[in-house]
DRENMI-97334 format. One record per atom (N, C-alpha, C, O): x, y, z; residue in three letters. Coordinates in steps of 0.05 Angstrom, whole numbers, plus 5000, padded with zeros to 4 digits. Atoms other than C-alpha are relative to their C-alpha. Layout:
BEGIN
XYZALA;...
***
This chain:
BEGIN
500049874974UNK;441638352346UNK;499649785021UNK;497649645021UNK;501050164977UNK;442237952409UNK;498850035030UNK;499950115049UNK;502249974974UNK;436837942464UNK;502450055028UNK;504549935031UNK;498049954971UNK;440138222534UNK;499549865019UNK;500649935040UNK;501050194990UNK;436837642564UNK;500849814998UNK;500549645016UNK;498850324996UNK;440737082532UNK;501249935016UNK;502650105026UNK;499350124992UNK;442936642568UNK;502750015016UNK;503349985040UNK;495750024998UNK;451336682565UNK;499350335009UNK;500950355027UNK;500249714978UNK;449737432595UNK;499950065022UNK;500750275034UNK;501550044976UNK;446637212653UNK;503149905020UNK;504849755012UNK;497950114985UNK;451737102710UNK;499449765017UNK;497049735024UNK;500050334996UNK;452936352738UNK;498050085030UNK;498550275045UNK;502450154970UNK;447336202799UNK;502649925019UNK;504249745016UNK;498350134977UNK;451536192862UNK;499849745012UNK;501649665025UNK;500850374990UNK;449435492882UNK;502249824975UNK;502749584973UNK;498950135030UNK;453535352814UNK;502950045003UNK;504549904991UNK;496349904999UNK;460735642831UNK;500349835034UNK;498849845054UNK;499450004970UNK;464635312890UNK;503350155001UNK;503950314983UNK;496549974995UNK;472635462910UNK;501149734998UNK;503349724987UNK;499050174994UNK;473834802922UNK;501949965022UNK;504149865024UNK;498049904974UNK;475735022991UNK;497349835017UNK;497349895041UNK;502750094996UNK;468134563006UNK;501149745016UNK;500049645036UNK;498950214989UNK;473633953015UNK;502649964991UNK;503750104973UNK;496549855003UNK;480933833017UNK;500949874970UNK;499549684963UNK;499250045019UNK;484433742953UNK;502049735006UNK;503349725027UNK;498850264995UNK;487732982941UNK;501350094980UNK;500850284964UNK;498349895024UNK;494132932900UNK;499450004978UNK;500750124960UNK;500550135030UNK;490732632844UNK;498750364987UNK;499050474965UNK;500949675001UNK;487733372847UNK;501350164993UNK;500250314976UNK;497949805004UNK;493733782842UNK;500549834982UNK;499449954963UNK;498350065033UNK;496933362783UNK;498250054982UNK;499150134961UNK;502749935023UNK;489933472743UNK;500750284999UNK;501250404978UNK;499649605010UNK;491034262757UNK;501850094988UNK;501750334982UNK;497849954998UNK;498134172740UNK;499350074965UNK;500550254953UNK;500150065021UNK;494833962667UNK;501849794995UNK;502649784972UNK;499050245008UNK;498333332671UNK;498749775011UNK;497249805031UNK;500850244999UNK;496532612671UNK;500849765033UNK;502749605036UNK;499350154987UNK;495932292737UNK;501749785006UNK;500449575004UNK;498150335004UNK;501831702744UNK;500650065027UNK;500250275039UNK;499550014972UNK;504531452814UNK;502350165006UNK;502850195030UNK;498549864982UNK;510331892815UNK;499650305002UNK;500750425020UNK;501849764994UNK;506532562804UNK;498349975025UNK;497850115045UNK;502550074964UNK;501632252857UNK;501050065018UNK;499750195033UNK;497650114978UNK;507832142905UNK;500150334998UNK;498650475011UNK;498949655003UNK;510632892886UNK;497950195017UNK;498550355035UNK;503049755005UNK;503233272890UNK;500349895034UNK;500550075050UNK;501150084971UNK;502532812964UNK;502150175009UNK;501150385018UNK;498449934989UNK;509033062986UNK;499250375003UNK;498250445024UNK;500949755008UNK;507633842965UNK;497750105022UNK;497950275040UNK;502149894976UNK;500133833003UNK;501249945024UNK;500450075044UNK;499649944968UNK;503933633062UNK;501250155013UNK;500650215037UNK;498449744999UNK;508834123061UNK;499250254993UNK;500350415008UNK;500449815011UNK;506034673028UNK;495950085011UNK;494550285012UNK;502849974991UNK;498834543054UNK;497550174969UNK;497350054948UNK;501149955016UNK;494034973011UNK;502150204987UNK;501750304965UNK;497649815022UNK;499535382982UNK;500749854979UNK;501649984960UNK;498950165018UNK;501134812940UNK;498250054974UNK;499050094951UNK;501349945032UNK;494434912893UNK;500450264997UNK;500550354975UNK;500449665005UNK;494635652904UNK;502650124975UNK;502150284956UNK;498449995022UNK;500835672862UNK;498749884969UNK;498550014948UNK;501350045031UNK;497735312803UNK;497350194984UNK;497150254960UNK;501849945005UNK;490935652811UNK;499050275005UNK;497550325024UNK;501249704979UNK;489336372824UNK;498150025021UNK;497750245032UNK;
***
């Protein structure tokens, strides 16, 4: 039987969750969310995207 107290029950401490809306997202950012491996022409791509697409650019990868 497991205690209704453990731990993994308990919902995360707001001080603990952000959006990541706290500071702006760099490309190296968006190719990590993409699940791919940072290289300079993903870098180049992801820079191009935030400047055009602004925050729409992670909002597509990220719900």
């Amino acid at each position: 039987m497991t205690d209704s107290t453990d731990s993994e029950s308990e919902p995360t401490p707001d001080h603990l969750l952000h959006t990541g809306a706290e500071s702006p997202v760099d490309p190296e950012d968006l190719v990590m969310a993409s699940g791919r491996t940072p290289t300079p022409e993903l870098v180049e791509k992801a820079r191009k995207d935030l400047e055009e697409q602004g925050a729409a650019a992670v909002e597509r990868l990220l719900p």
